[in-house]
C-alpha positions as semicolon CSV with decimal commas, in nm:
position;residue;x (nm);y (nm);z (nm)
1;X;0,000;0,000;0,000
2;X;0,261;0,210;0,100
3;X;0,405;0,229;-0,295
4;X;0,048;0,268;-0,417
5;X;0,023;0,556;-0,174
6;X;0,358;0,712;-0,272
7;X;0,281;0,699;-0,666
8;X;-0,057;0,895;-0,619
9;X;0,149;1,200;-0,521
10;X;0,504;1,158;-0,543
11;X;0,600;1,479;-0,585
12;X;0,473;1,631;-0,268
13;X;0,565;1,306;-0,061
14;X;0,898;1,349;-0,155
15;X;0,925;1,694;0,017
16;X;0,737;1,564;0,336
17;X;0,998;1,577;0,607
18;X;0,835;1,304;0,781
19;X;0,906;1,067;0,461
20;X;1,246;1,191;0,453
21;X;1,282;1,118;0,776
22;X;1,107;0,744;0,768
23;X;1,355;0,687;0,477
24;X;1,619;0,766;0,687
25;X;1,474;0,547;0,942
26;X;1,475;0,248;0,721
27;X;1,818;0,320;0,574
28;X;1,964;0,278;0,941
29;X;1,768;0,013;1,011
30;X;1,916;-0,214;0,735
31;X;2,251;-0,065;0,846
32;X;2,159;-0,201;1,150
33;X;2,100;-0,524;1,006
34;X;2,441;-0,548;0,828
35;X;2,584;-0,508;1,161
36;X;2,407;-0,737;1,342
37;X;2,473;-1,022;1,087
38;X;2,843;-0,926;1,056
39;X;2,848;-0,917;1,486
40;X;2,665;-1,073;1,696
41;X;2,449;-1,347;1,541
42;X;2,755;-1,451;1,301
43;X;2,827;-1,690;1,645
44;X;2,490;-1,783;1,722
45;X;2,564;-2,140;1,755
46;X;2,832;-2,048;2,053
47;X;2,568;-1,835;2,257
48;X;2,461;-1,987;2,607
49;X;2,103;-1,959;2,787
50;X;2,134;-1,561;2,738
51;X;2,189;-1,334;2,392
52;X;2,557;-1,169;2,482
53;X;2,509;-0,795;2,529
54;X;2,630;-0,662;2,209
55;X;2,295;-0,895;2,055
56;X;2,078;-0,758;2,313
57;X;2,215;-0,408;2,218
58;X;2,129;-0,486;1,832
59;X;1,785;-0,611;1,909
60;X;1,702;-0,277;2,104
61;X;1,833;0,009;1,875
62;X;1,654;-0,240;1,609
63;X;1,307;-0,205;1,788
64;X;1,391;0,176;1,819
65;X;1,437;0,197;1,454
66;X;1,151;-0,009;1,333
67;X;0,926;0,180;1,570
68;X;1,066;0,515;1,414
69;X;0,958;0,426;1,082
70;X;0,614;0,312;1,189
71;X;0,542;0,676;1,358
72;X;0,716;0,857;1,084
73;X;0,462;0,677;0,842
74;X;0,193;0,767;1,037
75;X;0,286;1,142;1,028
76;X;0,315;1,140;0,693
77;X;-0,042;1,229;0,618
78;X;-0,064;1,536;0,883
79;X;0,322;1,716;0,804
């Protein structure tokens, strides 16, 4: 929906600093990603009962991120 949305009126999403700013969003999210495959869950297999810290870490600035974009999509209708 969220394409379908975008191609009615591209031109004035585009300046929307709330888009900008979900793009953003979803750009450091995927950074985010990267990082935690390259890090933490490349030694998965080794991990006891508990996630280490830097995993834990990840996961929260990842739920940070994801919730970011979801507000910053909402917003997009009323900036």
């Amino acid at each position: 929906m969220g394409f379908l949305l975008f191609s009615a009126d591209a031109s004035h999403v585009v300046r929307n600093p709330a888009f900008q700013t979900k793009l953003l969003l979803i750009a450091a999210a995927l950074v985010n990603i990267g990082i935690a495959h390259a890090g933490p869950w490349r030694r998965v297999a080794l991990w006891g009962a508990e996630a280490p810290a830097g995993a834990k870490v990840n996961a929260r600035v990842s739920l940070v991120l994801w919730l970011g974009v979801v507000c910053a999509g909402r917003l997009i209708a009323y900036v």
